[in-house]
C-alpha positions as CSV (number, residue, x, y, z in Angstrom):
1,X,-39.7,-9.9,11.3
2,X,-38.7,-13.1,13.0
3,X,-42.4,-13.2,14.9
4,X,-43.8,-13.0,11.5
5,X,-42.0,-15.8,9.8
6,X,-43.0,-18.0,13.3
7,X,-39.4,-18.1,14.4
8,X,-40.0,-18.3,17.9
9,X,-37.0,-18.8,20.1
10,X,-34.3,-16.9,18.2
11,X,-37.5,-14.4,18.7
12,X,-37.0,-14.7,22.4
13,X,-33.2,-14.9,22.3
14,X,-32.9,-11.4,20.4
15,X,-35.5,-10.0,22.6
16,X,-33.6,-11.5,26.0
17,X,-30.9,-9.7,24.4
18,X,-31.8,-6.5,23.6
19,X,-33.8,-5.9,27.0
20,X,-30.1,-7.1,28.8
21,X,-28.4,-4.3,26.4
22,X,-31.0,-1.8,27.3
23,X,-31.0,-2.4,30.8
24,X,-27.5,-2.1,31.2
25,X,-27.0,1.2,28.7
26,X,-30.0,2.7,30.3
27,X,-28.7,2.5,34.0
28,X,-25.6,3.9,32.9
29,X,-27.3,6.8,31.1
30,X,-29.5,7.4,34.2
31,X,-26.5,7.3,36.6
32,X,-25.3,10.5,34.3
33,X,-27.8,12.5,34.2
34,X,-25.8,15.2,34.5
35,X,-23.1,14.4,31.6
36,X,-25.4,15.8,28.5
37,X,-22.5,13.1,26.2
38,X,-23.9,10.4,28.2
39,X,-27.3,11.3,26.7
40,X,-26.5,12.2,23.3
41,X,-24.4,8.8,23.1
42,X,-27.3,6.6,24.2
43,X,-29.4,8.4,21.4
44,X,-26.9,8.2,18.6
45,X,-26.5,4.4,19.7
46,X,-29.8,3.9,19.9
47,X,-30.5,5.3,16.2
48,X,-27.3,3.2,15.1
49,X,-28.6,0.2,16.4
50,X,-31.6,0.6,14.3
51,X,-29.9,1.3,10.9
52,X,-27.5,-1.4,11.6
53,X,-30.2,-3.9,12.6
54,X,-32.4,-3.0,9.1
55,X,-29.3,-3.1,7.3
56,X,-29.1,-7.2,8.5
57,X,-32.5,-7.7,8.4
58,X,-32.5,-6.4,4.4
59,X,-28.8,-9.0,4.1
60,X,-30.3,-11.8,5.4
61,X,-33.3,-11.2,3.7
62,X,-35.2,-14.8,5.9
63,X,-37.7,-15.8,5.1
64,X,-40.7,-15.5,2.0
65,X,-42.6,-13.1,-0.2
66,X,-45.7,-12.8,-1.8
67,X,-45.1,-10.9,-5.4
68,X,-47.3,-9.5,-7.6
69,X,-46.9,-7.9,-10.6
70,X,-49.4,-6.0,-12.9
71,X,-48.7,-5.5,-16.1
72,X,-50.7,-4.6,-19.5
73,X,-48.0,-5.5,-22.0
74,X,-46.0,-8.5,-23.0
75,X,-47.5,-10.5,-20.0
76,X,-47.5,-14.3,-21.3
77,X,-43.7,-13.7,-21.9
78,X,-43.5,-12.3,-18.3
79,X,-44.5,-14.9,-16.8
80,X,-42.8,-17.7,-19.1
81,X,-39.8,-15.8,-18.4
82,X,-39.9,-16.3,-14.4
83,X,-40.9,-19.5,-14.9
84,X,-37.8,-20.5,-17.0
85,X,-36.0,-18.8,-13.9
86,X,-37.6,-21.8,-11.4
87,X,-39.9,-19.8,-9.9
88,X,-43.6,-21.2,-9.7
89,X,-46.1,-18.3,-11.4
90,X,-49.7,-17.6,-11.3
91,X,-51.6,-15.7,-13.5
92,X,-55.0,-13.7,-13.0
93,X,-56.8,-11.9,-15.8
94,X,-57.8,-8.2,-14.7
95,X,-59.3,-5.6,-15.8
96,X,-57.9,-2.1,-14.7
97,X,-58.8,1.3,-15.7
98,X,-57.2,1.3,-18.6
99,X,-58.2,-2.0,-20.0
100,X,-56.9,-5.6,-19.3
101,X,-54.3,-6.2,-17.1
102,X,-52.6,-9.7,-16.2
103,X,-51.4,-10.4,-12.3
104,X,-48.6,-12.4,-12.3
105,X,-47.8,-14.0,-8.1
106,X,-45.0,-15.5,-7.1
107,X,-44.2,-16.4,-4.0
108,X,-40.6,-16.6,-3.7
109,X,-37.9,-16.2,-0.9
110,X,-37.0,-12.7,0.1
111,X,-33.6,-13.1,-1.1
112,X,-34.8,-13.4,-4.6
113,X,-36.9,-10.4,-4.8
114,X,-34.2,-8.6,-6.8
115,X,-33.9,-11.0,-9.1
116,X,-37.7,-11.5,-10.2
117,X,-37.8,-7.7,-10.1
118,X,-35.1,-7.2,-13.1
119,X,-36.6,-9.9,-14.9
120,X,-40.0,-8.4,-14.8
121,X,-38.7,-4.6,-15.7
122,X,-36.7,-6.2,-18.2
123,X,-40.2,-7.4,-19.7
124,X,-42.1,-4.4,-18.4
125,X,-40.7,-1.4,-17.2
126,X,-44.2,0.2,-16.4
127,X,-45.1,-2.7,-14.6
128,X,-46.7,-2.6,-10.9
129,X,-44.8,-5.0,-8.5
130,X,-45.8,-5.1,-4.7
131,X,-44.4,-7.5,-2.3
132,X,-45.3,-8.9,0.9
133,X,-44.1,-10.9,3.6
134,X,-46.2,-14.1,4.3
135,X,-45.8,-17.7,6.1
136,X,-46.4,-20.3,3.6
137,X,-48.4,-22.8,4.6
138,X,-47.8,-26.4,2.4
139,X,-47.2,-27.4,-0.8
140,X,-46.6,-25.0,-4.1
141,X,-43.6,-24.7,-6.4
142,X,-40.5,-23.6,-4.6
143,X,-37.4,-22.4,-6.7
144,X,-34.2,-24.8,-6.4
145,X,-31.3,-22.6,-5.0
């Protein structure tokens, strides 16, 4: 995620790091062939790593989305509603299968993502809300935090 969002050294840094980890672990592990723990360790730390790093990744939650809801009902007030919350809205007319839709984007920090998610269930709960990651490029409305 940190190569997405164009952060380039702490990129490097946790990638110096992790290769020292592995490097280390992995001669360990190879100088025991023989002990079957040594093995099973290095996979259950391996697998722990992950979780614990996604875990951080989701806490920190650096870095920006693009939102965008769909919804067929109540979508002026949707959209008023996470504007009143700070966050800069645009809407798009549709139509969907069923008839006319409204597309409501936002693009917000990742951290926020809960929040403009209960306000737009709250509104909606059949709504249609997709996120993405992105790397904004200039201007726009950002929320005050």
């Amino acid at each position: 995620m940190l190569v997405v969002q164009r952060k380039r050294i702490l990129s490097a840094l946790v990638g110096f790091c992790q290769a020292l980890m592995w490097i280390v672990v992995i001669k360990s592990v190879l100088e025991n062939l023989e002990n079957f723990y040594s093995i099973v360790a290095y996979a259950g730390g391996y697998s722990a790593g992950i979780l614990v790093g996604m875990a951080l990744e989701e806490r920190l939650a650096i870095g920006f989305s693009h939102v965008r809801i769909v919804t067929s009902e109540n979508a002026h007030q949707m959209a008023t509603a996470l504007r009143t919350a700070g966050y800069g809205v645009t809407e798009y007319l549709g139509q969907g299968r069923d008839g006319r839709v409204l597309e409501v984007n936002v693009i917000a920090k990742r951290r926020d993502l809960s929040d403009i998610e209960a306000i737009a269930s709250r509104i909606d709960p059949k709504c249609f809300i997709t996120s993405e990651a992105i790397n904004p490029m200039r201007r726009g409305h950002w929320r005050v935090t």
